[in-house]
C-alpha positions as semicolon CSV with decimal commas, in nm:
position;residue;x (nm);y (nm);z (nm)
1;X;0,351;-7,083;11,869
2;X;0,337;-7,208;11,534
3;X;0,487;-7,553;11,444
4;X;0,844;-7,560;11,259
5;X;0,860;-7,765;10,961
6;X;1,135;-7,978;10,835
7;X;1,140;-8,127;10,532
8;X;1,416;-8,333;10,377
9;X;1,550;-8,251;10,052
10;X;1,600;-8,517;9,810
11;X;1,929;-8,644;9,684
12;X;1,857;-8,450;9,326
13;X;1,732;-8,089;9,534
14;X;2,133;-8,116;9,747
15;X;2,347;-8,164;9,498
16;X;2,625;-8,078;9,712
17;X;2,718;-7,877;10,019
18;X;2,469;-7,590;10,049
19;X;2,512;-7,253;10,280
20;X;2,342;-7,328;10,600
21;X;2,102;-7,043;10,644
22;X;2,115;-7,006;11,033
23;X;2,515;-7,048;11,059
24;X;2,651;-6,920;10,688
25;X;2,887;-7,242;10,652
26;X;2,896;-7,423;10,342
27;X;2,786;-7,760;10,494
28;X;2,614;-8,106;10,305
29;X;2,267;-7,970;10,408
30;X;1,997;-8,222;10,352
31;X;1,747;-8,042;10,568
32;X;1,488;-7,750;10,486
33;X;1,298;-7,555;10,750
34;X;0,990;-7,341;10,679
35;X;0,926;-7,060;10,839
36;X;0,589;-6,951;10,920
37;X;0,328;-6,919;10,591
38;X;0,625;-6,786;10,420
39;X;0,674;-7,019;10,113
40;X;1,042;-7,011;10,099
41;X;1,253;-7,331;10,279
42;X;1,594;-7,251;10,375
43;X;1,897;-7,529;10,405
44;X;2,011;-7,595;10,747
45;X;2,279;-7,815;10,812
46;X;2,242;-8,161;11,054
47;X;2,416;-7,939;11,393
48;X;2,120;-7,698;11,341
49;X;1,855;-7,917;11,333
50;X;1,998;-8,125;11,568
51;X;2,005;-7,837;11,847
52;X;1,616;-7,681;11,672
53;X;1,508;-8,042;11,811
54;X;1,627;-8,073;12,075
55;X;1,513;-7,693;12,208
56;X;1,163;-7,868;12,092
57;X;1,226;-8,157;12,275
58;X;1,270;-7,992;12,617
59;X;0,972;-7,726;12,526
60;X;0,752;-8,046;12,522
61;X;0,892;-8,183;12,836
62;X;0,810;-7,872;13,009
63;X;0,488;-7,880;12,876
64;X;0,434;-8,241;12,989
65;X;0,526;-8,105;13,363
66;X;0,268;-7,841;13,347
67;X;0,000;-8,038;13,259
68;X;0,120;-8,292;13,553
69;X;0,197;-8,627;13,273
70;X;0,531;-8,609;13,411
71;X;0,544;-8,655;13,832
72;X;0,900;-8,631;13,985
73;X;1,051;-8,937;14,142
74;X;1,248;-8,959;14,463
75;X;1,607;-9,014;14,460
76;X;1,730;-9,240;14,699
């Protein structure tokens, strides 16, 4: 797996609402993502990268109970 990266676009790059390039809406997109070597960045709006985080997020957590850093706790 290769790292996403984000990279936020500066106040002269926006400009105004963009087309988010994962859901097609004209939305104030101050966020780029990378994919892969390609060179290209494409806008995505705050929802997408909200929810591409978050899928990260939990990816890592899983990870982290794998490799035993997380142990479970009992519930009383």
């Amino acid at each position: 797996l290769q790292p996403i990266r984000f990279v936020k676009a500066s106040a002269v790059e926006c400009g105004g609402p963009k087309k988010c390039a994962l859901t097609g809406q004209s939305k104030s997109c101050k966020h780029r993502i990378k994919l892969g070597d390609s060179s290209n960045y494409y806008y995505i709006s705050p929802f997408c990268r909200y929810r591409i985080t978050s899928v990260c997020n939990f990816f890592t957590y899983i990870r982290y109970i794998q490799q035993g850093l997380v142990k479970q706790q009992d519930v009383l």
